[in-house]
C-alpha positions, 0 to 999 in steps of 0.5 A: 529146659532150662541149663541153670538152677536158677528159680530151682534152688529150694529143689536142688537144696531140699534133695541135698538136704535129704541125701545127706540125712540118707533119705536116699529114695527121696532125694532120687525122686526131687533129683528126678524132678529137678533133672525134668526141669532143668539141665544141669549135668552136677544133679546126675552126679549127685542123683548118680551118688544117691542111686549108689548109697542107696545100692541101685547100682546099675542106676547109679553106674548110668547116672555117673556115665551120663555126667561123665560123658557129658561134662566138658573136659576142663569140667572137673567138679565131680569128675575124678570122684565119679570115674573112681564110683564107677570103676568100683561099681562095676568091680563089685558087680563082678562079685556074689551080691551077697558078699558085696553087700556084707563089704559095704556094710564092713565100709560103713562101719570100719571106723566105729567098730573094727572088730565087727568091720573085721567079721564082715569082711571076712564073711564076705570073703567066705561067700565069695573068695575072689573079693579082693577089696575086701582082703585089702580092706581087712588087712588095711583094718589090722594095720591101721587101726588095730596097728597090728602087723602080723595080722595085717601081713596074714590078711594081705597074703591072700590078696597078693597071691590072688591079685599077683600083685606085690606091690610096693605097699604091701612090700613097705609093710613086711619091712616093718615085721 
């Protein structure tokens, strides 16, 4: 196999192309068949990145690791950005799927609508109570978005006396109250 795309361009850029536009299953299979033509570590990640907005998790937990494992230590394309898909990934399995699966949508609203990003939240937390993102999520909703403080405070609480953490961030923002 070959280690550059070279004559695969048109592949890599059709797969691209249709990740972006969320073809998800489609770009998995052209990122499959460039990976059986070529060696070039980036297409895990981005296979890695598909499987993950697809919500294949498991695949995309070991396309990350296969980039990871493999790229050089100077090699920093990707590197950050997966290590911080993996560890979530693998903190999300932890949880009901059902849960995870109302957090996810919440993440990929919360900027269009708050409020319903808000409500999906807090469904996620009623399915499954130790889903500490999503209390961090809710109240980073309420703080800087809604700019609403007393609910900001209300929605961290939770977190901080699930987690133990009382941390700097959430200490700023009692100053403010």
């Amino acid at each position: 196999r070959e280690t550059a795309v070279g004559e695969h361009l048109d592949l890599l850029t059709e797969a691209r192309e249709n990740h972006i536009r969320g073809n998800y299953d489609t770009a998995i299979e052209l990122y499959t068949e460039l990976l059986e033509k070529v060696d070039y570590l980036d297409v895990y990640y981005w296979r890695g990145q598909a499987y993950d907005d697809n919500r294949q998790f498991t695949e995309a937990i070991a396309d990350y690791d296969t980039y990871l494992n493999h790229a050089p230590e100077d090699d920093l394309n990707f590197h950050y950005e997966a290590v911080y898909r993996v560890e979530n990934l693998r903190t999300l399995q932890e949880y009901n799927p059902d849960a995870v699966e109302l957090y996810l949508e919440a993440q990929t609203i919360q900027y269009d609508d708050t409020e319903q990003a808000i409500a999906l939240y807090t469904q996620a937390i009623n399915l499954d109570a130790a889903l500490l993102p999503a209390y961090e999520r809710r109240a980073a909703l309420y703080y800087y978005n809604l700019l609403d403080w007393d609910a900001d405070l209300a929605a961290y609480q939770p977190y901080t006396e699930l987690s133990g953490h009382h941390d700097a961030f959430c200490y700023d923002r009692t100053l403010l109250g």
